[in-house]
matplotlib code that plots the C-alpha trace (Angstrom):
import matplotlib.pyplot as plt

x = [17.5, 20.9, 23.0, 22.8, 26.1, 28.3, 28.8, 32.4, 35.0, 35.9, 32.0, 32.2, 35.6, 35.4, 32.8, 35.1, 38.2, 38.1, 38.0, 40.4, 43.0, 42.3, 42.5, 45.7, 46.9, 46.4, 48.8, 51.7, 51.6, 51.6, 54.5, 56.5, 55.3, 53.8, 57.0, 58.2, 55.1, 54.5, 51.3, 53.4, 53.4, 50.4, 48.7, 51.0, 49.3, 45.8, 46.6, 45.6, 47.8, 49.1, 46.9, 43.8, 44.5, 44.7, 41.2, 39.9, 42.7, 44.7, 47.5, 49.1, 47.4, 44.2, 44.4, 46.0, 42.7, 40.5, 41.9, 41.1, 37.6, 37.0, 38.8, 38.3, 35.4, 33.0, 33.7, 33.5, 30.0, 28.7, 29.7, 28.3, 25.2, 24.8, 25.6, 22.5, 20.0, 21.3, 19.2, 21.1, 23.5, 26.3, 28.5, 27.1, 27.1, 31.2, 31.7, 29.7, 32.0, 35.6, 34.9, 33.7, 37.3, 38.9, 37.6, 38.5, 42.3, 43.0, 43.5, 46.5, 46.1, 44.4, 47.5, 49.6, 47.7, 48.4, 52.1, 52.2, 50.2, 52.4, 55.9, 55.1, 52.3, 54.6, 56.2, 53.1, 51.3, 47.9, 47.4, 48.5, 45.9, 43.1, 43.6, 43.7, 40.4, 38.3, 39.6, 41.7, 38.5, 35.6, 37.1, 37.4, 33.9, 32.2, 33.7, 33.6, 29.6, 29.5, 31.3, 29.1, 26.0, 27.7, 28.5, 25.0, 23.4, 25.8, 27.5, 31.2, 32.9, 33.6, 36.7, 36.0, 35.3, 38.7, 40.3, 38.3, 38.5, 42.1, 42.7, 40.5, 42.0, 45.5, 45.3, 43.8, 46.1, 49.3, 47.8, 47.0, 50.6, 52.5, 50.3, 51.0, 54.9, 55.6, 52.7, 55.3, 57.8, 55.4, 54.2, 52.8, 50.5, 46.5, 44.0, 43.2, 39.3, 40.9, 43.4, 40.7, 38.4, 40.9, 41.2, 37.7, 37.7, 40.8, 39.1, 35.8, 36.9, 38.9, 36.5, 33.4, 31.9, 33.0, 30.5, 28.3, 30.9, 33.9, 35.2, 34.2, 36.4, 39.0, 39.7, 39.1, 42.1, 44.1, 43.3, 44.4, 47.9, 48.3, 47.5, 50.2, 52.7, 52.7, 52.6, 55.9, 57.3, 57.3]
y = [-67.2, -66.6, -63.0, -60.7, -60.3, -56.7, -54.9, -55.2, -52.5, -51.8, -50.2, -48.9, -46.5, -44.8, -42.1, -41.4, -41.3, -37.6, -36.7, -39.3, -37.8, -34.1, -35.0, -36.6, -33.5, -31.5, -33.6, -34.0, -30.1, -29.3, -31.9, -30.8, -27.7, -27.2, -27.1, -30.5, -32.6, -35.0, -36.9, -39.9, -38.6, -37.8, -41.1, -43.2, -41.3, -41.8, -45.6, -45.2, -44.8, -41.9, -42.4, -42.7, -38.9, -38.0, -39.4, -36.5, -34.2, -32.7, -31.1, -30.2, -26.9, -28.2, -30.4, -27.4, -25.5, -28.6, -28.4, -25.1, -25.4, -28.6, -27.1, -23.3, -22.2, -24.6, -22.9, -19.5, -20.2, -21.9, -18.6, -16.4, -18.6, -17.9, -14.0, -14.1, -15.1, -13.6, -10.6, -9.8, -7.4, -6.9, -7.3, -10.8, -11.9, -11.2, -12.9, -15.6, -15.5, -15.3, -18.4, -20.2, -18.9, -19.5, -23.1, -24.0, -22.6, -24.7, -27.5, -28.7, -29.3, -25.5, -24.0, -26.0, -24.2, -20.6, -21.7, -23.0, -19.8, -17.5, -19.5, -20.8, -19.2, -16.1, -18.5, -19.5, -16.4, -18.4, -20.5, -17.6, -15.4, -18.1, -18.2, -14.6, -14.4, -17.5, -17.0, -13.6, -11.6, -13.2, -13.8, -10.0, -9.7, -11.4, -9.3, -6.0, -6.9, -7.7, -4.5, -2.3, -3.5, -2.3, 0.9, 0.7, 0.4, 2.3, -0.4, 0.3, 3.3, 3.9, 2.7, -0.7, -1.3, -1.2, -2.4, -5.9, -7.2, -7.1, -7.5, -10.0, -13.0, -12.0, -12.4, -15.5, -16.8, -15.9, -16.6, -20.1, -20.6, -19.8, -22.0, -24.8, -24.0, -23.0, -24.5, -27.1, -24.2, -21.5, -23.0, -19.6, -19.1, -18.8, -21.6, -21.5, -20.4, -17.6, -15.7, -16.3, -14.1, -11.7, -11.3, -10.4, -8.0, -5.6, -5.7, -4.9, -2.7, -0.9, -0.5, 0.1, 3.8, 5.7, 6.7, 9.6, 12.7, 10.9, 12.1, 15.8, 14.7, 13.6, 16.9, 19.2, 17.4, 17.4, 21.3, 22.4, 20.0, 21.7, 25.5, 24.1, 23.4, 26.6, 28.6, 26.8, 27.6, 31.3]
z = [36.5, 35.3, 36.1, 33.6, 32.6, 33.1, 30.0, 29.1, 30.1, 26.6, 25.8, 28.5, 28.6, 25.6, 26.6, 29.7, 27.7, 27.0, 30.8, 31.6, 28.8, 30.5, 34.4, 33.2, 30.8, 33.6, 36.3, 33.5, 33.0, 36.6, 37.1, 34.0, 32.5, 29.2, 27.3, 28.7, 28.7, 25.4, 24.1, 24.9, 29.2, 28.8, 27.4, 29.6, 32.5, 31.0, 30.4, 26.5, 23.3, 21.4, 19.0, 21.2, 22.5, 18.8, 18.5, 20.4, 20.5, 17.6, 19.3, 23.0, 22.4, 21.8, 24.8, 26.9, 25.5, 26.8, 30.4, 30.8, 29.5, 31.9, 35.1, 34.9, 32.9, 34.0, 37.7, 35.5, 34.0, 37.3, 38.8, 36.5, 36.7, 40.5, 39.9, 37.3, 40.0, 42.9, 44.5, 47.5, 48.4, 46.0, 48.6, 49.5, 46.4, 46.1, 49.0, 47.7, 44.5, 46.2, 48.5, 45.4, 43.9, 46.9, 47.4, 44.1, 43.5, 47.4, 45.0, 43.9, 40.6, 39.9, 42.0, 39.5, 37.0, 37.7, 38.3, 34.4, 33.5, 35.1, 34.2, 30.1, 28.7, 27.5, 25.3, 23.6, 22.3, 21.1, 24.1, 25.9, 24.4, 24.4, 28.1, 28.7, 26.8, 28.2, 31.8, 32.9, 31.1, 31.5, 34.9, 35.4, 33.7, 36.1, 38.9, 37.6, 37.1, 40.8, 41.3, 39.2, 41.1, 44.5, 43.1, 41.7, 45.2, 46.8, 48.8, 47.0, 45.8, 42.3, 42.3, 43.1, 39.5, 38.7, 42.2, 42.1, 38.6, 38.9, 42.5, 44.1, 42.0, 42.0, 45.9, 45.9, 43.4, 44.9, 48.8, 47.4, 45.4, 48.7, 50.7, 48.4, 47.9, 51.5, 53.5, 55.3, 56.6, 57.3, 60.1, 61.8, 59.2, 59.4, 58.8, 55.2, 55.8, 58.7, 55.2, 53.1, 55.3, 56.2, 52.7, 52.1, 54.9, 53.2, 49.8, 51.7, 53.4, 51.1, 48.4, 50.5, 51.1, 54.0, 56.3, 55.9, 56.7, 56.9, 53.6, 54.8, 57.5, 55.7, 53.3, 56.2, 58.0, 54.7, 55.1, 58.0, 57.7, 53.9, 55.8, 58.4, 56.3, 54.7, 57.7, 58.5, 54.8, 55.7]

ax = plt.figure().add_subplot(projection="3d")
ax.plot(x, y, z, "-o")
ax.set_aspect("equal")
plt.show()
């Protein structure tokens, strides 16, 4: 009976073309920044034409816009996902949510994302505000949610709210970038897994409750130094 043969490469490639043309987008940005990078880079990279990353993208922007969606809100809406059906403790599920976070920005290619986010996207005010709006707020969304729901069950203080939205991925952004820009000199510093947890121990710790009597505590003390103070001032 004769082999069947393989269908050929060319019927083949073109429903993996779009992924290809992002996975490469994303290395040419990281490499030369936003402003610097060109179709042409990028389709070299991709090993296609010009005109075959016009076939499914109409401009940088749009490709720019297409990286994001592939490499951070899929890992948005897969978290988001995992918040919806989680009925544990608030403060398991944030941990749940910051290793996912932290797993994922250990990669080069997302570290080189933040750099380009932090270094170009002032001088594009639509990119810039489609990535502020599809990642920086549904990002802070997400943990502000996770926030409420310790508040809610009386896990955090109020003020995490505000403190972990805005927090939480700045420090795993900028850990991440120094690991990646210094990693080879800072030869002292923690396992990866070891700052990651250390971490997740100041936020926790910072925005959890105190325990019962502790704030009583705490003004009485403030009190007596205030009551000092003034007795001195005489």
């Amino acid at each position: 009976m004769p082999a069947v043969p393989s269908p050929p490469r060319f019927q083949r490639r073109p429903a993996a073309r779009p992924d290809e043309i992002v996975a490469a987008a994303l290395a040419v940005f990281g490499e030369r920044g936003f402003r610097a990078t060109t179709l042409e880079e990028v389709a070299a990279r991709a090993g296609v034409s010009k005109g075959t990353v016009y076939l499914y993208f109409a401009s940088k922007d749009d490709l720019f816009r297409a990286v994001v969606e592939a490499k951070v809100v899929t890992l948005l809406a897969s978290a988001e996902a995992m918040a919806r059906a989680h009925a544990g403790s608030a403060t398991a599920l944030l941990v749940n949510v910051v290793h996912r976070m932290w797993d994922a920005m250990s990669g080069t290619d997302m570290v080189c994302m933040g750099r380009l986010v932090q270094a170009e996207l002032t001088q594009f005010p639509e990119v810039k505000r489609f990535y502020f709006e599809q990642v920086i707020q549904r990002h802070r969304r997400l943990l502000r949610n996770i926030a409420a729901r310790g508040v809610a069950s009386g896990e955090f203080r109020r003020e995490a709210t505000v403190i972990v939205p805005r927090m939480v991925p700045s420090l795993v952004m900028q850990l991440n970038q120094n690991r990646f820009l210094f990693g080879d000199l800072d030869t002292g510093a923690p396992a990866p897994r070891v700052l990651c947890e250390a971490m997740l121990t100041l936020v926790l710790h910072g925005i959890g409750k105190p325990p019962a009597g502790a704030v009583k505590r705490r003004r009485s003390a403030a009190a007596t130094t205030r009551a000092k103070a003034k007795g001195r001032g005489r």
